[in-house]
C-alpha positions as CSV (number, residue, x, y, z in Angstrom):
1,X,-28.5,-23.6,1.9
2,X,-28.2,-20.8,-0.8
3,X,-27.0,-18.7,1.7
4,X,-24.4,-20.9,3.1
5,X,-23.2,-21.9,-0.5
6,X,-22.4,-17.6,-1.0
7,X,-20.7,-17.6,1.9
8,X,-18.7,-20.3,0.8
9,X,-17.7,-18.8,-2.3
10,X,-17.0,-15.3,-0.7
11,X,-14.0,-16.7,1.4
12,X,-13.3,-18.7,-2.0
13,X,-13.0,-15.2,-3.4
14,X,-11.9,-13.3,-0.8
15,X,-8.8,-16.3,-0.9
16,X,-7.6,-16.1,-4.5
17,X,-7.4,-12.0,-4.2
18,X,-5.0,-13.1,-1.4
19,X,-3.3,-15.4,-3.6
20,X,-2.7,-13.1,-6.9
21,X,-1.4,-10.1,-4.9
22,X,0.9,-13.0,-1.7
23,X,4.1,-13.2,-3.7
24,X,4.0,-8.9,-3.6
25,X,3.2,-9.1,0.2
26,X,6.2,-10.8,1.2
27,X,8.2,-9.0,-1.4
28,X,7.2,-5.2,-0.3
29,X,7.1,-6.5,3.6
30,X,10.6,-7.6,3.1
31,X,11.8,-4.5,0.9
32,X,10.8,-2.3,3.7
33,X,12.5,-4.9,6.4
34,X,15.9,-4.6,4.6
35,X,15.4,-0.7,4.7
36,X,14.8,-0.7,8.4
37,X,17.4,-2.9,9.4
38,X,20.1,-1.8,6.8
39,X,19.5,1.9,5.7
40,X,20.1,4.9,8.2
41,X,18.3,8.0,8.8
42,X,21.3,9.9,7.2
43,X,21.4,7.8,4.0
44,X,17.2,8.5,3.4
45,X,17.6,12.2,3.6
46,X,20.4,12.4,1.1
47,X,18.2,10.3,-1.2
48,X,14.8,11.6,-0.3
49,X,15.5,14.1,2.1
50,X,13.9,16.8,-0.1
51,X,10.5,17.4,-2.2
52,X,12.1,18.7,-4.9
53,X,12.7,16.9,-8.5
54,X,15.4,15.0,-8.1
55,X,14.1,13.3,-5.5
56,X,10.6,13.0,-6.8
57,X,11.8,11.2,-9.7
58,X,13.8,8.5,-7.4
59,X,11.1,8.4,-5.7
60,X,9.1,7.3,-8.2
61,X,11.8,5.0,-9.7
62,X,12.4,3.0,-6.6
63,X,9.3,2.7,-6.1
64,X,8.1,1.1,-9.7
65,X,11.2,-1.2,-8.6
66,X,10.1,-1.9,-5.1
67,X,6.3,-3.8,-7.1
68,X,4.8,-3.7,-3.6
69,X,1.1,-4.2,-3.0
70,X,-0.8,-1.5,-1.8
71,X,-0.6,-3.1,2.5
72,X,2.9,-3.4,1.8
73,X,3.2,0.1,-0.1
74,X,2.2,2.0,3.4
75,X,4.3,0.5,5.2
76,X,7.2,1.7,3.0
77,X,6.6,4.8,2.5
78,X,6.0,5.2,6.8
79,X,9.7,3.2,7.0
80,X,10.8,5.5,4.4
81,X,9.4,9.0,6.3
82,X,10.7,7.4,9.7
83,X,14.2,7.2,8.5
84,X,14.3,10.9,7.3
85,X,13.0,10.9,4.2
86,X,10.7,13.8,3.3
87,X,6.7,12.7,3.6
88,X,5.7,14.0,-0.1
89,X,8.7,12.5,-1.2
90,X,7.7,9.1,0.7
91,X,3.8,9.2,-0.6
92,X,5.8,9.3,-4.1
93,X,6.9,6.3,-3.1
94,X,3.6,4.5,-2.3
95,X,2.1,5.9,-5.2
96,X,4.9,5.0,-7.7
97,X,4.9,0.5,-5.8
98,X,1.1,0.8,-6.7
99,X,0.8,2.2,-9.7
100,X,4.1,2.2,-12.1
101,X,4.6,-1.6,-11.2
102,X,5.2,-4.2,-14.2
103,X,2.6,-7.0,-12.5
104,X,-0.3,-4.8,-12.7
105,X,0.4,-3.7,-16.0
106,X,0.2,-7.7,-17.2
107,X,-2.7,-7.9,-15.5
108,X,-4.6,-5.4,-16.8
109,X,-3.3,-6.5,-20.2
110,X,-4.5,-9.6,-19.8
111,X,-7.9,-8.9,-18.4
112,X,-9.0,-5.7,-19.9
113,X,-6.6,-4.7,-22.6
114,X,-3.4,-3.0,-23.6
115,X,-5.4,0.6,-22.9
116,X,-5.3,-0.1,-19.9
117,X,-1.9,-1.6,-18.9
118,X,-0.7,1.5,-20.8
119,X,-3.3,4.1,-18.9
120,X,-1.8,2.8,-15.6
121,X,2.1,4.2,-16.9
122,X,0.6,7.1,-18.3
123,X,-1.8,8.0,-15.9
124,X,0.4,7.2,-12.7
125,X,3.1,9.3,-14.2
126,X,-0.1,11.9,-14.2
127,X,-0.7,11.2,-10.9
128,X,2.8,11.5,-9.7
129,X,2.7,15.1,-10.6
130,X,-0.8,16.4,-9.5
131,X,0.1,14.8,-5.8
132,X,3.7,16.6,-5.6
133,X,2.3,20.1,-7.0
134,X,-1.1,19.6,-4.9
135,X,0.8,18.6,-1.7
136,X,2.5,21.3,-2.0
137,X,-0.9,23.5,-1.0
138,X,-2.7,21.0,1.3
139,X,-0.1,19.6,3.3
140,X,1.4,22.3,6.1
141,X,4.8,21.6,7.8
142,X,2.9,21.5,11.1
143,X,0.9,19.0,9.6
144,X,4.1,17.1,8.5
145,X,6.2,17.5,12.2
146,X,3.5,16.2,14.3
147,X,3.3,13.0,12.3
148,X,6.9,12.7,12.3
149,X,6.3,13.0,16.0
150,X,3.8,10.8,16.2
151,X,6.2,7.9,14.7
152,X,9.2,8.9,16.9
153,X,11.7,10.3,14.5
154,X,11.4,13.6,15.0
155,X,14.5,14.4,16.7
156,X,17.6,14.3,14.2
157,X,20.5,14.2,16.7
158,X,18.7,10.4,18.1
159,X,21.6,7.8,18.6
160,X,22.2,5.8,15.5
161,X,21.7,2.2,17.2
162,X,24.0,-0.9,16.5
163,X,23.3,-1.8,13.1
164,X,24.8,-4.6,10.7
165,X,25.6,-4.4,7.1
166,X,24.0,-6.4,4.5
167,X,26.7,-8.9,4.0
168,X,25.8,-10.2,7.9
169,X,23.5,-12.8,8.4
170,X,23.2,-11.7,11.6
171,X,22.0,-8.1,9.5
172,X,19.2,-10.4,7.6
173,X,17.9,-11.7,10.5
174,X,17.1,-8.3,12.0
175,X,15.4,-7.7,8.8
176,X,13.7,-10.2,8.5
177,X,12.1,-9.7,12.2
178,X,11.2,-6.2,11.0
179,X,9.4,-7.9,8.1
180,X,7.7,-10.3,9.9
181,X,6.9,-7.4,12.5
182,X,5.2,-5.1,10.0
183,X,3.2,-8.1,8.5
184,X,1.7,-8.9,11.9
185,X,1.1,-5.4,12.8
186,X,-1.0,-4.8,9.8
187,X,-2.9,-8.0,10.3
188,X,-6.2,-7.3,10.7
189,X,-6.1,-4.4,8.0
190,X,-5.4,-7.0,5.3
191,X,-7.8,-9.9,6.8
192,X,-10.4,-7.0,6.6
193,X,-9.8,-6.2,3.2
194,X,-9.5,-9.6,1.3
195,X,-12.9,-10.6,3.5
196,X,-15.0,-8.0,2.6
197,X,-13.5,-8.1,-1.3
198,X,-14.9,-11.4,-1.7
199,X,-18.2,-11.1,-0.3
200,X,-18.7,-7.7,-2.5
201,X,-17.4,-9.8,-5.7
202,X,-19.9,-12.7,-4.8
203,X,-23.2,-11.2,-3.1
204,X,-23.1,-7.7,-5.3
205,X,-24.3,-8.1,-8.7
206,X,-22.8,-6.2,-11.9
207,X,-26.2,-4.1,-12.8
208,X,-25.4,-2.3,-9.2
209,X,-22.3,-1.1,-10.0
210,X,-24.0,0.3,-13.8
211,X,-27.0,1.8,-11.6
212,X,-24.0,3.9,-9.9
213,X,-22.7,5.6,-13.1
214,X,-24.6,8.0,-15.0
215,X,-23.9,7.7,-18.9
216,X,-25.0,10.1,-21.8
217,X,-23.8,13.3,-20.3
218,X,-20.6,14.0,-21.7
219,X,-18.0,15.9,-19.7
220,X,-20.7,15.4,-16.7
221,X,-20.6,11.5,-17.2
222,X,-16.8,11.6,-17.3
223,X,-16.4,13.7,-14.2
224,X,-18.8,11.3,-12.5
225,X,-17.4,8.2,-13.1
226,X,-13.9,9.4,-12.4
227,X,-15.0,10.7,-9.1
228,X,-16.9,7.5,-7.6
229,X,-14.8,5.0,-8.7
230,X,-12.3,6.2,-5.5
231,X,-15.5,5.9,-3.8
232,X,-16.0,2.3,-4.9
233,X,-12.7,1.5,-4.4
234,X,-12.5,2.7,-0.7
235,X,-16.0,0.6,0.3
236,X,-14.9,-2.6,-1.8
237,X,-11.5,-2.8,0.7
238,X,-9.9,-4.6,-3.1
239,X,-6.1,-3.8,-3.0
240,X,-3.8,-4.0,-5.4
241,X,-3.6,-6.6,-8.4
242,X,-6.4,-7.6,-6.3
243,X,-8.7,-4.7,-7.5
244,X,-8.0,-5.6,-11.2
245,X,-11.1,-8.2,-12.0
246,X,-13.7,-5.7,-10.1
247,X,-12.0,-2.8,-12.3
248,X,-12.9,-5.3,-15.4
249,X,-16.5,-5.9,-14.0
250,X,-17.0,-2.0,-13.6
251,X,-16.0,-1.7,-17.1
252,X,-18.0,-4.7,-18.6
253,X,-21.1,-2.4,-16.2
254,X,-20.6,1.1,-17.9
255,X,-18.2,2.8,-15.9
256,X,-15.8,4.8,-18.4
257,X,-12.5,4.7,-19.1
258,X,-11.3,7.0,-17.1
259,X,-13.8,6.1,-14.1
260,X,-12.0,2.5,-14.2
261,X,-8.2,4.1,-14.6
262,X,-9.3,6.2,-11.0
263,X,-11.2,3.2,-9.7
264,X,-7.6,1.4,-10.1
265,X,-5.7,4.1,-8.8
266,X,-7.1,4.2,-5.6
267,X,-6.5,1.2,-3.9
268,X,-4.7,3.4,-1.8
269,X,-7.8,5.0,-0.2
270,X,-9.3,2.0,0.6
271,X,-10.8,1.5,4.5
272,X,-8.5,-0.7,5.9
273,X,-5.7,1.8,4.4
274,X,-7.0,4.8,5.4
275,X,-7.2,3.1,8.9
276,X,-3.5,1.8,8.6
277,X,-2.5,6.1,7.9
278,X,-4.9,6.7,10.8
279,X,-2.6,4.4,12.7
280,X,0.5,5.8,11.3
281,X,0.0,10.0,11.2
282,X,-3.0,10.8,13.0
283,X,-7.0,11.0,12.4
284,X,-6.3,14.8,10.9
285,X,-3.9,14.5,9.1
286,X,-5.9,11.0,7.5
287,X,-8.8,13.3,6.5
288,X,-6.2,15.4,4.4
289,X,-4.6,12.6,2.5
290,X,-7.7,11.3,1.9
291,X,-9.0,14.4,0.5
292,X,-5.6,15.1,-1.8
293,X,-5.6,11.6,-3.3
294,X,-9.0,11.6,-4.1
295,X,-8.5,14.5,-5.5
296,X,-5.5,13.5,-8.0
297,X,-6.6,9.8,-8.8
298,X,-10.0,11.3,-9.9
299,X,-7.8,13.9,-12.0
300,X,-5.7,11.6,-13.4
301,X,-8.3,9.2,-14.6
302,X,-9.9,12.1,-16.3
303,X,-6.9,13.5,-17.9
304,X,-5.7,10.1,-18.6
305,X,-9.3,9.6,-20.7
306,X,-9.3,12.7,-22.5
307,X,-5.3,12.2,-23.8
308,X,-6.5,8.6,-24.8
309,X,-9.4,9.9,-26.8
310,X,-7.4,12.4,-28.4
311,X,-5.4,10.0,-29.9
312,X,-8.2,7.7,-30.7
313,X,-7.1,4.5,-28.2
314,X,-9.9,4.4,-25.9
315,X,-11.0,0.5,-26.1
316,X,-14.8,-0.3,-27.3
317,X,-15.0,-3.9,-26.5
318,X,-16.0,-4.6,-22.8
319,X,-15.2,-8.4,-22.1
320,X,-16.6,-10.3,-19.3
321,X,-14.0,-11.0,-17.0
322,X,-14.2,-14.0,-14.3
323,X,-12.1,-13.1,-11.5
324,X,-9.7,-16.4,-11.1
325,X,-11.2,-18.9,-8.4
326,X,-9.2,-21.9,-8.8
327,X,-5.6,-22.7,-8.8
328,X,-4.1,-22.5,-12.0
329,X,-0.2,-23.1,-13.5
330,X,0.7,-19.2,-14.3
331,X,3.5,-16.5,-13.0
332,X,1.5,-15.7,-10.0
333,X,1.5,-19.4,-8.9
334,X,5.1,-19.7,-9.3
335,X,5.8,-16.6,-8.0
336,X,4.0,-17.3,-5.2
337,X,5.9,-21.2,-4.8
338,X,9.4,-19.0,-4.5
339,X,7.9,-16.4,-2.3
340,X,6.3,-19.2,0.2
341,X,10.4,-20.5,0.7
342,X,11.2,-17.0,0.8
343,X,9.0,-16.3,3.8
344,X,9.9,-19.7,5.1
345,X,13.7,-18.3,5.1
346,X,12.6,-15.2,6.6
347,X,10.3,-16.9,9.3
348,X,14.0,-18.9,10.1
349,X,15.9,-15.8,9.9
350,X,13.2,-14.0,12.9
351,X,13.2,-17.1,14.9
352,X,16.8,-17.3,14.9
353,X,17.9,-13.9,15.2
354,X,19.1,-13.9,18.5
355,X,21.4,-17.2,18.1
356,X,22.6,-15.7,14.6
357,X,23.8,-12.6,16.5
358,X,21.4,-10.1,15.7
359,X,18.6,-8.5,17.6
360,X,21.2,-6.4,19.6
361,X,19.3,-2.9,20.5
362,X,15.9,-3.6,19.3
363,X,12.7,-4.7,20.9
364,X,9.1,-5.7,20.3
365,X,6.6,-3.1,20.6
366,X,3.7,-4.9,22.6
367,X,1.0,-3.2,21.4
368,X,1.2,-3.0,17.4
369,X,4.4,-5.4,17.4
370,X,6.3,-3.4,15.4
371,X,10.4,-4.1,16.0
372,X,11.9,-0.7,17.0
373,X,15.5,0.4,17.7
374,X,15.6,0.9,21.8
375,X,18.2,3.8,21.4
376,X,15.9,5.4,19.2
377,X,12.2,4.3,20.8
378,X,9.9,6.8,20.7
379,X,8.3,6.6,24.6
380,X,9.7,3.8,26.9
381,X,7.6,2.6,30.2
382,X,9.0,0.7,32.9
383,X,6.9,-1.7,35.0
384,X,7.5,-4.0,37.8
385,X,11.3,-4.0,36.9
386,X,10.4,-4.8,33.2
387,X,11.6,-2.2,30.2
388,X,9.0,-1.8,27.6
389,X,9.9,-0.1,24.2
390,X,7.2,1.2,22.1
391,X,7.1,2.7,18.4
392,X,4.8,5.8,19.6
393,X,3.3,7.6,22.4
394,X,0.4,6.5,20.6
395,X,1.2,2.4,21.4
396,X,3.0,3.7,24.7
397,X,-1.0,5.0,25.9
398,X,-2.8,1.9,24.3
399,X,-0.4,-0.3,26.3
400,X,-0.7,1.2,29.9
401,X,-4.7,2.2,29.5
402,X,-5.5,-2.0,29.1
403,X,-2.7,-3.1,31.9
């Protein structure tokens, strides 16, 4: 019966991560719809075309703007790199909707502390910088072209496609099958996730997570704790805001300051993530990114501890934080009322898009269903008289090993 009753309050768990971080779902699912369906390849270069720091900086700036959740955030920055943009450039991006975003500020605030709503600026801004300088040495043009490749958008002479302008609802409708397209592509990633966060917040119990982190060693404890709180992050599948009340329950457990600022960080790294890029650019080319942004979110969260100690604001008090397992009257739940009409609207917009006159030159992918330009597809198959359209040679295999 015990047994049953933790169970019970897993899903319970695994639920109300879902619910805090839904309203930035449906808003970074439909930001990257609208970029699909309304931005060209020629527009992305000239804003993100280059690496350099012009375009690191807008990079970073829409994506604070963009306050997508970390599922979401992927999916961007891939749109992003499809359309031309340049790939460091486009992990900007993702890092920028995870980490410089005002929600996850208020929630740390609220939870942990001002220190901490303040290390996530700081330290993101940190971050921002280590990745572009370190991607720089790890990341090889090869490396780059076969993942453009892999996504079908390396060729930049491909045919434009009929596209509509924003002020067409026939224009919203086509984004809004893009969003829908991305959501259900990524699934069983976020399913994953949110299950597995909320039997880890219910079955594992806080004096683990202190018998994890050494303490008393100085520099040796710091580096520690900023170095295996990626790795907690990437086994606990908690994204986003999500990863906020385990980040309190590590610090309430003894992980330092800088060990929780890391731990936060890297919601990017998690499994289902790292699956998703594994998806998106190849198993190689995975094993890289996962070994760069380790690398800078365990860096930042140390550099980010040592400024704060230099000027004397690293918090002392370690509350004990309940991660939220009820409904409650707050921003998220209103947030999430207006985003549950928005996706309604969008869910309208999809079914509809053919009879609002969109739809014209794109298709389904069958295998991820992902929508995708047919002028532009990147491997077509024809069978029994049928035309199939598919985002990558990757979905293209997949699709004629199972028929």
């Amino acid at each position: 019966m015990h047994v049953l009753i933790d169970i019970g309050h897993s899903f319970r768990e695994g639920f109300f991560m879902f619910w805090e971080t839904f309203w930035a779902l449906v808003l970074g699912f439909g930001l990257s719809g609208a970029v699909q369906a309304f931005v060209s390849r020629a527009e992305m270069e000239r804003l993100l075309g280059r690496s350099g720091p012009r375009e690191i900086a807008r990079a970073s700036l829409l994506g604070a703007a963009s306050s997508s959740c970390s599922y979401a955030a992927s999916a961007m920055a891939k749109t992003l790199f499809q359309r031309g943009a340049d790939f460091v450039s486009s992990l900007v991006f993702m890092f920028a909707s995870t980490n410089l975003v005002i929600e996850l500020g208020i929630v740390l605030w609220v939870l942990i502390g001002w220190q901490f709503a303040l290390a996530e600026f700081v330290g993101g801004a940190i971050m921002i910088v280590l990745l572009t300088l370190a991607a720089r040495l790890v990341l090889r043009p090869a490396d780059v072209e076969e993942a453009r490749k892999r996504l079908g958008k390396a060729d930049v002479r491909s045919a434009p496609g009929q596209r509509t302008g924003p002020a067409s609802l026939a224009g919203w409708a086509d984004a809004a099958s893009y969003t829908l397209a991305d959501a259900k592509m990524l699934r069983k990633e976020m399913t994953a996730g949110y299950l597995v966060a909320g039997f880890l917040a219910v079955l594992v119990p806080v004096h683990v997570w202190r018998d994890v982190f050494i303490s008393g060693h100085g520099f040796w404890t710091s580096l520690e704790n900023v170095v295996v709180g990626p790795f907690i992050a990437i086994i606990s599948f908690v994204c986003s805001v999500g990863n906020v009340p385990l980040g309190a329950a590590l610090w309430h457990g003894g992980i330092s300051f800088g060990g929780v600022v890391s731990f936060v960080f890297a919601d990017l790294i998690t499994l289902p993530l790292l699956l998703v890029y594994r998806r998106y650019y190849g198993g190689r080319l995975t094993l890289k990114l996962l070994a760069l942004f380790w690398t800078v979110m365990s860096a930042a969260g140390l550099a980010t501890q040592y400024l704060f100690r230099a000027l004397s604001i690293v918090p002392t008090k370690h509350p004990a934080v309940v991660a939220p397992t009820s409904f409650q009257w707050n921003y998220t739940t209103y947030l999430n009322i207006v985003f549950l009409a928005v996706l309604a609207a969008l869910w309208w917009l999809a079914r509809n898009q053919r009879r609002l006159g969109g739809g014209s030159g794109y298709a389904i992918d069958p295998v991820c269903g992902m929508q995708v330009e047919t002028a532009n597809a990147a491997a077509t198959l024809e069978r029994d008289g049928v035309t199939y359209w598919f985002c990558s040679d990757h979905c293209k295999h997949h699709f004629a090993a199972a028929s």
